[in-house]
Each structure stands twice: as structure tokens, then as C-alpha cells.
C-alpha positions in Angstrom: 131.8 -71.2 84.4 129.7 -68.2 84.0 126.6 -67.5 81.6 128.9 -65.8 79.4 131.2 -68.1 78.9 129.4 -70.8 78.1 127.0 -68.3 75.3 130.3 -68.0 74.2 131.0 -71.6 73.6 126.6 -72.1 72.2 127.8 -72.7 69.0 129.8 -75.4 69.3 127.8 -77.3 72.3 124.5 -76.8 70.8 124.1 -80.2 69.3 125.1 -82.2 72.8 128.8 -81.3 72.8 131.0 -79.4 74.9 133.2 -80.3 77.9 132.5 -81.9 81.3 132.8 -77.8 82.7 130.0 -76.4 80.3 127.8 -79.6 80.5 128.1 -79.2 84.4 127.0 -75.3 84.1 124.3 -76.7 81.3 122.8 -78.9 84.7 123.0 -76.4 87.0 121.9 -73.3 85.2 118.3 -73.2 84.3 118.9 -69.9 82.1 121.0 -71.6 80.0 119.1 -74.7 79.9 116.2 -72.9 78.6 118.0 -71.3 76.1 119.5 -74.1 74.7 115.9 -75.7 74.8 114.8 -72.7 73.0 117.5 -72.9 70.4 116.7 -76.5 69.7 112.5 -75.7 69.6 113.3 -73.1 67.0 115.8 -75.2 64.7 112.8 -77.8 65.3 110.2 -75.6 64.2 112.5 -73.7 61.0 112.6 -77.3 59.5 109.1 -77.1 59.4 108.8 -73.9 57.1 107.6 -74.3 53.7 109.8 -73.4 51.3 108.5 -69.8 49.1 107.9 -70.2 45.9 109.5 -67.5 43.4 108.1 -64.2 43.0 106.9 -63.8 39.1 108.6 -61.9 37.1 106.7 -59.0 37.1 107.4 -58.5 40.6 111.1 -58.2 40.0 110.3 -56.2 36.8 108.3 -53.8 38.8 110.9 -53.7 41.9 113.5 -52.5 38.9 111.1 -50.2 37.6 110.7 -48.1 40.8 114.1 -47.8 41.6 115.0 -46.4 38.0 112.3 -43.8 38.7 113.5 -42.7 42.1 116.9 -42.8 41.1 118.3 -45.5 42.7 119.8 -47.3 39.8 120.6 -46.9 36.3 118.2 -48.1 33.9 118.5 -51.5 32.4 119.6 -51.7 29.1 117.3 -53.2 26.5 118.6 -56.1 25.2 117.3 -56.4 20.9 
């Protein structure tokens, strides 16, 4: 099995799977090896993320308000 082969398989082997050919090239490659340990740090470390709060309001308000003045979109129709 070649590197690209088994990148082609990453997704479904990621997690431990995959057969005996791909865990064999998995032992006996170290590029692939450290990619799937990179893979694993990174899912690791995204779990750790904070989640974002919202912007307020006005930051959405603003956002609208440039584009209608460059053009971008129509402007918003005033709801009474």
C-alpha cells in the first residue's frame, strides 16, 4: 500500500479502523503515522475551543449597512 492510498482511505481509519493492509502501512510508515497523530492532536485540541459568543446586533446591522452602500445588496425593507 502506498501513502496515497491509504490518505485515501484517512477518513474512515482515523478513529482505529481500517484493514490488516492499511494498519500494516500505518506500522511501517512513519509519515503516515505522524499524520494520523497529527489528526488526532488537532481533533484533541478543537474540543478544547471555547465556543464564540454572538456578535450584537449592531455588528450585523452595521455589516448590512455597508453592503447597501457599496452596492452589494438591496436595502432591507423597513418593517412598520
Amino acid at each position: 500500500m502506498t501513502c496515497a492510498e491509504f490518505q485515501r482511505v484517512l477518513p474512515y481509519i482515523i478513529d482505529g479502523g481500517g484493514s490488516a493492509e492499511e494498519q500494516q502501512h500505518l506500522a511501517t510508515c512513519q509519515v503516515c503515522s505522524d499524520l494520523i497523530a497529527d489528526l488526532r492532536y488537532i481533533a484533541e485540541a478543537a474540543k478544547l475551543l471555547v465556543p464564540m459568543e454572538d456578535p450584537s446586533p449592531k455588528v450585523w446591522s452595521g455589516i448590512q449597512e455597508s453592503l447597501e452602500r457599496e452596492g452589494m445588496v438591496k436595502p432591507a425593507r423597513k418593517h412598520f
